[in-house]
C-alpha atoms as one frame of an Amber mdcrd trajectory, in Angstrom:
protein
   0.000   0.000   0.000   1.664   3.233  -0.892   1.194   5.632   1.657   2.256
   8.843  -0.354  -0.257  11.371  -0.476  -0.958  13.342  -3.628  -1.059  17.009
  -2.869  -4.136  18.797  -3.886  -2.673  21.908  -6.065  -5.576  24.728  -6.066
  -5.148  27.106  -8.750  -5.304  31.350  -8.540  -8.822  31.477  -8.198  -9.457
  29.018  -6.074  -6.891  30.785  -3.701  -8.666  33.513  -3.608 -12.301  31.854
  -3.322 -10.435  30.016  -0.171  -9.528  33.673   1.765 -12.232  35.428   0.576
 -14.594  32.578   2.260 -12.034  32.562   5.691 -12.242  36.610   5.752 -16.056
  36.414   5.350 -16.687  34.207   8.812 -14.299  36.325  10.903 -14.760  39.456
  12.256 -11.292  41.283  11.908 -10.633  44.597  14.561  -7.413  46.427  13.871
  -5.294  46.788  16.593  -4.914  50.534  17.909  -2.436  52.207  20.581  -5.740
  52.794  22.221  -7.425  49.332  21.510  -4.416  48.227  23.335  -4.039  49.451
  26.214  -7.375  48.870  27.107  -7.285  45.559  26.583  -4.156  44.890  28.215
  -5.305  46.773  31.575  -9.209  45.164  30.956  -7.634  41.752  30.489  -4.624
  41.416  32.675  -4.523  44.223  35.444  -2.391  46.520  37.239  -0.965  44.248
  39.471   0.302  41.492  36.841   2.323  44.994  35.077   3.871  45.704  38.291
   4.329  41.789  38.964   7.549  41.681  41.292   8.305  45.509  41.909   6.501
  46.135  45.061   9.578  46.373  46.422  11.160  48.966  43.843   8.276  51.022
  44.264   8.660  51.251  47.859  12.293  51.848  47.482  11.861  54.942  44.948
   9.253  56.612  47.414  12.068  56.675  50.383  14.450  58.083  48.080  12.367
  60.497  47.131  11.522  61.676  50.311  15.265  61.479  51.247  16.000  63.506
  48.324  13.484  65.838  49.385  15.160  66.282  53.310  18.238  66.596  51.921
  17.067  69.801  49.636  15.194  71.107  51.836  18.201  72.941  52.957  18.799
  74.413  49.860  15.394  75.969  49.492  15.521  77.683  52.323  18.791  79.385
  51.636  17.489  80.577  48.421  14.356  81.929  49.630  16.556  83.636  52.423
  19.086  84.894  50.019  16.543  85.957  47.107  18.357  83.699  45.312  14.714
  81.472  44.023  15.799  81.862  40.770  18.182  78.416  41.019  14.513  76.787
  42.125  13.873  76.684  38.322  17.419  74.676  37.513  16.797  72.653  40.664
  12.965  71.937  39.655  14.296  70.726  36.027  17.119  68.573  37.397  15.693
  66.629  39.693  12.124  66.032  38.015  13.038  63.293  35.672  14.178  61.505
  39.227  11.228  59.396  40.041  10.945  58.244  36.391  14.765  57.221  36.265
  14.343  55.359  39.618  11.312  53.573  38.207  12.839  52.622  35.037  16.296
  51.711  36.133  16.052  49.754  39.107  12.815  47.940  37.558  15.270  46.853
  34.924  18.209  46.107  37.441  15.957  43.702  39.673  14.218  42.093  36.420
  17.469  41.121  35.511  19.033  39.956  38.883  15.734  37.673  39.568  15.757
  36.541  35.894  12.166  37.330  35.729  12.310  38.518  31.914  12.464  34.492
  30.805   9.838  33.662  32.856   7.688  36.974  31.781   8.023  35.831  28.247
   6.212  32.600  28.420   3.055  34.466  30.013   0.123  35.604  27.403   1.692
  38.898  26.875   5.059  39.996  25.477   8.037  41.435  26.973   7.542  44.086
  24.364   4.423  45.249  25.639   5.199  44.670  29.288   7.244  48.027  28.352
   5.364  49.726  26.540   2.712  50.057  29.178   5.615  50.299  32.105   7.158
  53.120  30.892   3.547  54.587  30.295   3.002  54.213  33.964   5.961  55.208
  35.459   5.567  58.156  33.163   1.733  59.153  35.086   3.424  58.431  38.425
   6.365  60.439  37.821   3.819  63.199  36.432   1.494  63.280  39.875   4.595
  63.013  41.816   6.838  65.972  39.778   3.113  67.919  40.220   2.677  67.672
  43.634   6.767  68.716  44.148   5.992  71.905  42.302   3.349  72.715  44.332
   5.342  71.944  47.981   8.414  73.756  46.620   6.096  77.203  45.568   4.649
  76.916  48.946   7.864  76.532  50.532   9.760  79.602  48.823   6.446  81.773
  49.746   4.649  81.642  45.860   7.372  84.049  44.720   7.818  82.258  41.339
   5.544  81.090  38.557   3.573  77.899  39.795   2.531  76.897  35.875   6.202
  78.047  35.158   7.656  74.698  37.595   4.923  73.012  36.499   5.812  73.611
  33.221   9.542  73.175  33.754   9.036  69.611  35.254   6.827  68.260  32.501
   9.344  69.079  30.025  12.111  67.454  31.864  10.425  64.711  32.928   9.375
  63.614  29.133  12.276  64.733  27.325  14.321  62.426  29.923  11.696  59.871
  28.968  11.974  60.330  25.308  15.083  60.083  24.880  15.563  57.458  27.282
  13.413  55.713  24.406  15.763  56.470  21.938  18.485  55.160  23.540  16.958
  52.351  23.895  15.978  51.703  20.188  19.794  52.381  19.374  21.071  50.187
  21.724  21.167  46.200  22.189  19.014  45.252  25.777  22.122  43.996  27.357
  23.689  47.138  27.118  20.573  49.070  28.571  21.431  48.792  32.083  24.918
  50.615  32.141  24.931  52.648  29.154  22.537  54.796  29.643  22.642  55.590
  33.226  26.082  56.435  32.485  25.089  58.405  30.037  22.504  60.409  31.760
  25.218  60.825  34.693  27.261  62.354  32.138  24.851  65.078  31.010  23.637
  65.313  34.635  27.184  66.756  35.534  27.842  68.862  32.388  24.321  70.615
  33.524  25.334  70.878  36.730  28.846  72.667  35.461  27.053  75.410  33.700
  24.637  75.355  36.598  24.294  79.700  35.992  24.078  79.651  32.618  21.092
  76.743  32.454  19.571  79.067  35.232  19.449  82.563  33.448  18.465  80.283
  30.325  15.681  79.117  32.180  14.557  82.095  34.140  14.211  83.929  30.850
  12.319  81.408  28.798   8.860  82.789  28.287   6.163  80.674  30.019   4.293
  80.079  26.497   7.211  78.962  24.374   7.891  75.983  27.986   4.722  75.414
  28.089   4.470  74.508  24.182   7.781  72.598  24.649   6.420  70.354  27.114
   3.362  69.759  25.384   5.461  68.576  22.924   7.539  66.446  25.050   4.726
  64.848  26.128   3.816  64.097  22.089   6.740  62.788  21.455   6.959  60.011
  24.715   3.572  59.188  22.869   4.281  59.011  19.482   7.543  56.916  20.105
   6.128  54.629  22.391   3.167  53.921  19.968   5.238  53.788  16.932   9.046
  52.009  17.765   5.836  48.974  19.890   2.679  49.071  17.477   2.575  51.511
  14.772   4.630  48.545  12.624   2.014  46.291  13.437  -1.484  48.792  12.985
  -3.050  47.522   9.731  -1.590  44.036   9.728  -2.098  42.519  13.073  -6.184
  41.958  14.029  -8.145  40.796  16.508 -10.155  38.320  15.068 -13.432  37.124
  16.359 -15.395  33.754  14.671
């Protein structure tokens, strides 16, 4: 008995008969930045996103608040001195803190525990793990660089522009944040956790060399044109998460419902 099977060749049309009959008894949903991450947070939940970093969160908020007691000096001296000017440079500097704490030590414990392998055999990707991290961190570090605007103006007697530190902070915070993406496009993942901290260490001291000059640059910035550059800060932290993670797939990856 010969147990070869002769292969069925269809021809052109019969192709297309074939997907035109499988498209017709689906129901296809293109997948959206928005579609997304409502799904993702409908269908798996804060806590699996922050699965593991309990700790790291609690960590960040005492360093934070240590940062915060050990500035608290500072502040008072320029308020004393009429020297709130260096509140701006200080504001700028230290806003994309809680974000860098988040991202950094999130990555350092993933990797010590090993937890990426493990993450990857779960129904989501690593990929999008990230994507909606970072998008996190990003509100955290938002409500907690907000609420440090509004302590520091209270604490140096409301003699500067609230929507000015506000403004300040936001554009900090998400140019930090976008180009932390960028680096991280440009770079290989095992490189991520040394690279660019040293990186941002590096710029972090060059700022703090030409500490007057960033101050007087910064004190005499109209409020509009920061305000418009934070706005689009906060664009751009958008528009690369949702195009380096899903703008590549948009059109060509569905949901598809029988």
């Amino acid at each position: 008995m010969n147990k070869r099977q002769k292969m069925i060749l269809l021809n052109q049309d019969e192709k297309d008969q074939s997907i035109a009959l499988i498209l017709k008894e689906v129901n296809l949903k293109p997948v959206t930045f928005r579609a997304f991450i409502g799904s993702f947070f409908q269908e798996v939940g804060f806590r699996y996103l922050f699965w593991g970093l309990g700790d790291i969160l609690y960590i960040v908020g005492l360093l934070l608040l240590g940062v915060g007691a050990l500035y608290l000096p500072d502040l008072n001296s320029f308020a004393k001195n009429g020297h709130v000017e260096y509140v701006y440079f200080a504001v700028f500097m230290i806003s994309p803190l809680c974000y860098a704490l988040l991202y950094f030590l999130g990555m350092w414990k993933e990797k010590l525990l090993g937890t990426f392998e493990l993450k990857m055999t779960l129904k989501v990707s690593l990929k999008e793990i990230f994507i909606l991290r970072m998008f996190m961190f990003s509100g955290i570090s938002l409500i907690v660089s907000t609420i440090g605007s509004v302590f520091i103006w209270q604490l140096i007697g409301q003699e500067l522009s609230l929507m000015k530190l506000f403004s300040l902070s936001f554009a900090s915070l998400f140019l930090f944040a976008s180009m932390q993406l960028l680096l991280e496009f440009q770079l290989p993942m095992r490189c991520h956790y040394w690279v660019t901290p040293m990186i941002w260490a590096v710029i972090g001291i060059l700022f703090i060399w030409k500490k007057d000059l960033m101050t007087q640059i910064l004190l005499y910035l109209p409020l509009s044109l920061i305000t418009a550059i934070s706005f689009g800060f906060i664009l751009l932290f958008i528009y690369l998460l949702r195009y380096n993670y899903l703008m590549q797939k948009e059109g060509t990856i569905y949901y598809a419902n029988a």
